[in-house]
C-alpha positions as CSV (number, residue, x, y, z in Angstrom):
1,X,15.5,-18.0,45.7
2,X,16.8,-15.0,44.9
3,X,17.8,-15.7,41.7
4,X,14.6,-17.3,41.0
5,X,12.5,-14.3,41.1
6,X,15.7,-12.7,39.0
7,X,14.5,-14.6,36.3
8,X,11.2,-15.0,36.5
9,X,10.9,-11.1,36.2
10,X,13.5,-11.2,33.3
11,X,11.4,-14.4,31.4
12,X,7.6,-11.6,32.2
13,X,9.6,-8.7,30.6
14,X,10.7,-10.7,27.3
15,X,7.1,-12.4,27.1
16,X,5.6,-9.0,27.6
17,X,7.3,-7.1,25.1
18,X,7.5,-9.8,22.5
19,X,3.4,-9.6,23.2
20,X,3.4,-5.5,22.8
21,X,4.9,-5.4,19.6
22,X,2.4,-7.8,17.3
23,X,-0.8,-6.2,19.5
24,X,0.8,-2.6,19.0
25,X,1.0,-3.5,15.0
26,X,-3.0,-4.9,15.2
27,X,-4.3,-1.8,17.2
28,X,-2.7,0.9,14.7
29,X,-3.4,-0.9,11.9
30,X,-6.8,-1.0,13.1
31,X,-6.8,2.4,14.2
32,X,-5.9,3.7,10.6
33,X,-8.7,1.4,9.2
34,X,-11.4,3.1,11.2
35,X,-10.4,6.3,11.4
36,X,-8.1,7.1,8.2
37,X,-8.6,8.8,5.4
38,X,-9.7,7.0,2.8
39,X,-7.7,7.8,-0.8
40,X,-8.3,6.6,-3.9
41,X,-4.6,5.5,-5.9
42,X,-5.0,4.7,-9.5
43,X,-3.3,1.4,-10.3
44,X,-0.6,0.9,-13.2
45,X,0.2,-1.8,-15.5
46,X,2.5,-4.3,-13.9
47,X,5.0,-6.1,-16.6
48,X,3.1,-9.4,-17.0
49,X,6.5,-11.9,-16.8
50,X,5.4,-12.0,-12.6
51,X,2.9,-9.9,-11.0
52,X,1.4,-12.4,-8.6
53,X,3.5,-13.8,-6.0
54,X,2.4,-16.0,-3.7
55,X,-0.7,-15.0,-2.0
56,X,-1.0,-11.5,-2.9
57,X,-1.3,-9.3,-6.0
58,X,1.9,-6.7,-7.0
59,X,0.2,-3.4,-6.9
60,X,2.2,-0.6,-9.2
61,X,0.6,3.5,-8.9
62,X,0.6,5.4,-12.3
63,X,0.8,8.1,-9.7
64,X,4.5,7.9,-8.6
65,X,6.5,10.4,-9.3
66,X,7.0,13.9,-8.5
67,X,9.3,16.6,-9.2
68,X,12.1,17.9,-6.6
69,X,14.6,20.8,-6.5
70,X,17.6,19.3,-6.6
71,X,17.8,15.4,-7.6
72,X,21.5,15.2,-6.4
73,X,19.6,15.7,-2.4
74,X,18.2,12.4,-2.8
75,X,19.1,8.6,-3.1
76,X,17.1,5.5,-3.5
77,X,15.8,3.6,-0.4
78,X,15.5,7.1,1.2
79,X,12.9,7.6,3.6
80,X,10.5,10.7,2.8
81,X,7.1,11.8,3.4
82,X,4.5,12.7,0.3
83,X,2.1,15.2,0.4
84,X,-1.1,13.8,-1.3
85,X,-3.7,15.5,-2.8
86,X,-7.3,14.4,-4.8
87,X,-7.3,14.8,-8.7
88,X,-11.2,16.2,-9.3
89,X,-11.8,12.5,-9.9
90,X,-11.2,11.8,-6.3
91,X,-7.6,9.9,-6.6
92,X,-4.2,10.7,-4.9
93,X,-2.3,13.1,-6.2
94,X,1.4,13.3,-4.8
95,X,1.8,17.4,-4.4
96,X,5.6,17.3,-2.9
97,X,7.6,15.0,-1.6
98,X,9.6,15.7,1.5
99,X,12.6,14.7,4.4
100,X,10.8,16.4,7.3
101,X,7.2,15.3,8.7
102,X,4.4,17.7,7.0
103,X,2.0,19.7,9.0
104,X,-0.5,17.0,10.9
105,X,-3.4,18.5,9.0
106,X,-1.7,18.0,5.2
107,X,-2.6,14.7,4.0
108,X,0.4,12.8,3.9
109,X,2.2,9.3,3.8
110,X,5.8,7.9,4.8
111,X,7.2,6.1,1.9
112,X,10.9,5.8,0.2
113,X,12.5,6.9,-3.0
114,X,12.6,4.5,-5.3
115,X,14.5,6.1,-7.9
116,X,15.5,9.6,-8.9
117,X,16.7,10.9,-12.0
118,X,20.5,11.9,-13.1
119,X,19.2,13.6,-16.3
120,X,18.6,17.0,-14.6
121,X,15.2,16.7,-14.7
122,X,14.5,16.4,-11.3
123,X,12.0,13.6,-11.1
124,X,11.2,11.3,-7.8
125,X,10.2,8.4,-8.3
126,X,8.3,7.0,-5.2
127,X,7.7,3.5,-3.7
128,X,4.7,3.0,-1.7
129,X,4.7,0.8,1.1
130,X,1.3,-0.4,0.4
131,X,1.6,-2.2,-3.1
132,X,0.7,-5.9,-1.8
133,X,-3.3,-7.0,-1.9
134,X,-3.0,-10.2,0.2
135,X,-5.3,-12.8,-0.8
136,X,-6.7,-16.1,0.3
137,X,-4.7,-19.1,-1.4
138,X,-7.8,-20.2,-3.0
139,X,-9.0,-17.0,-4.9
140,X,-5.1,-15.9,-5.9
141,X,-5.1,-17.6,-9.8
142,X,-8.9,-15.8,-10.3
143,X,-7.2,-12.6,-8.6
144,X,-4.3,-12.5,-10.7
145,X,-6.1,-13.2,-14.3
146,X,-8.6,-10.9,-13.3
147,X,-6.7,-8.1,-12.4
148,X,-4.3,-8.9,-15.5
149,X,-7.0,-8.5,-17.8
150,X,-8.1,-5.5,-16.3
151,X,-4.9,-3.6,-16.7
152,X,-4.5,-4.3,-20.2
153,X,-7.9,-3.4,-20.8
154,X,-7.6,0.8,-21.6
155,X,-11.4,1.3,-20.8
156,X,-11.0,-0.2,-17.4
157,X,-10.0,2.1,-14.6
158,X,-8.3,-0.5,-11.8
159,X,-7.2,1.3,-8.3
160,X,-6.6,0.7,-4.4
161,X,-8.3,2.2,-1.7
162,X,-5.7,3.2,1.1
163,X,-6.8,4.2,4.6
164,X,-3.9,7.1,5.6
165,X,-3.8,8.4,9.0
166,X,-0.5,10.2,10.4
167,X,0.9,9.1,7.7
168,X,0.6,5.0,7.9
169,X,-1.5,3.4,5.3
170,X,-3.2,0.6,5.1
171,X,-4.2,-0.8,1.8
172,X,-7.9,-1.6,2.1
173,X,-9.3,-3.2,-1.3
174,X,-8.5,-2.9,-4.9
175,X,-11.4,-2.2,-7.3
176,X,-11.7,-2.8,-11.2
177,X,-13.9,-0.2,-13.1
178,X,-15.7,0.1,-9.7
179,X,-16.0,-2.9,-8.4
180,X,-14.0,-4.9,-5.3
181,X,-11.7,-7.4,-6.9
182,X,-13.0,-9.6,-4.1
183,X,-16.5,-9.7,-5.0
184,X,-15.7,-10.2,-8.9
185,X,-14.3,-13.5,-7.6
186,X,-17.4,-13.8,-5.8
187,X,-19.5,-13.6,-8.8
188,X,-17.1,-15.3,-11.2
189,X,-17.0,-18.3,-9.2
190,X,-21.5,-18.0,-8.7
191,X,-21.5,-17.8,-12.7
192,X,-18.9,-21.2,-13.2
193,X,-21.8,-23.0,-10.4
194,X,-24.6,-21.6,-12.3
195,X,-23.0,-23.3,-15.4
196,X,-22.3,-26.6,-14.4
């Protein structure tokens, strides 16, 4: 009997903490949601052989780099933390890039080093953790030629909208020259109706 109640506890402690962690991920991710900062990042050109993968369009940030003291005191796959500004037209601006947590009142995100330079130039070169815009099944093929055509297009500006708070982000919409990618599919797919 005993040993009954041994397990039973054991089997409630692996059911509860295999409940904690997805509810822990929901909350925070819901917490940064509502009560992040919101920050604009400009979106980048991504090479056209493959930049829709499954259900969710590659993100790339023309503002990724950012110059360090000493390259040689960083390696790739590093984890760091990046101290964000906003340009006068309202998008991120990485400031500094660092291995301790910044002051809780800088505006900052956790991210890694994606590469560094070995020329003695001393450039970062940073990997978000938020370059994935998931998308229903359905709307990825209008979502990736849209957002293709966008990027090659030099008089469109394209950029993500990333909620930051203690340095977690969540990535929130993407926008072409204003406007949610989601709703251009909206009113792409409202003008095909209207046509047939």
């Amino acid at each position: 009997m005993k040993n009954n109640k041994i397990i039973l506890a054991g089997f409630a402690i692996v059911v509860i903490a295999q409940l904690y962690i997805p509810v822990n991920m929901i909350v925070n991710n819901h917490l940064i949601l509502s009560k992040g900062v919101e920050l604009k990042f400009e979106t980048a050109p991504v090479d056209p052989v493959d930049p829709f993968m499954g259900r969710y369009v590659l993100l790339q940030y023309s503002e990724n780099k950012v110059k360090v003291e000493n390259e040689k005191d960083w390696k790739p796959g590093q984890k760091i933390f990046v101290i964000l500004t906003r340009n006068s037209d309202g998008f991120a601006q990485c400031s500094s890039a660092s291995n301790d947590r910044p002051d809780p009142q800088m505006l900052y995100v956790k991210a890694r080093v994606d590469y560094v330079s070995t020329d003695g130039s001393n450039i970062l070169t940073i990997y978000y953790p938020f370059d994935r815009f998931y998308m229903e099944e359905t709307k990825a093929p209008e979502a990736d030629s849209l957002y293709r055509l966008a990027q090659s297009d030099s008089t469109q500006t394209g950029w993500a909208l990333v909620a930051i708070r203690d340095g977690d982000a969540v990535l929130k919409d993407v926008f072409i020259g204003g406007s949610s990618l989601k709703e251009l599919i909206e009113l792409q797919r409202k003008d095909r109706s209207h046509l047939e």
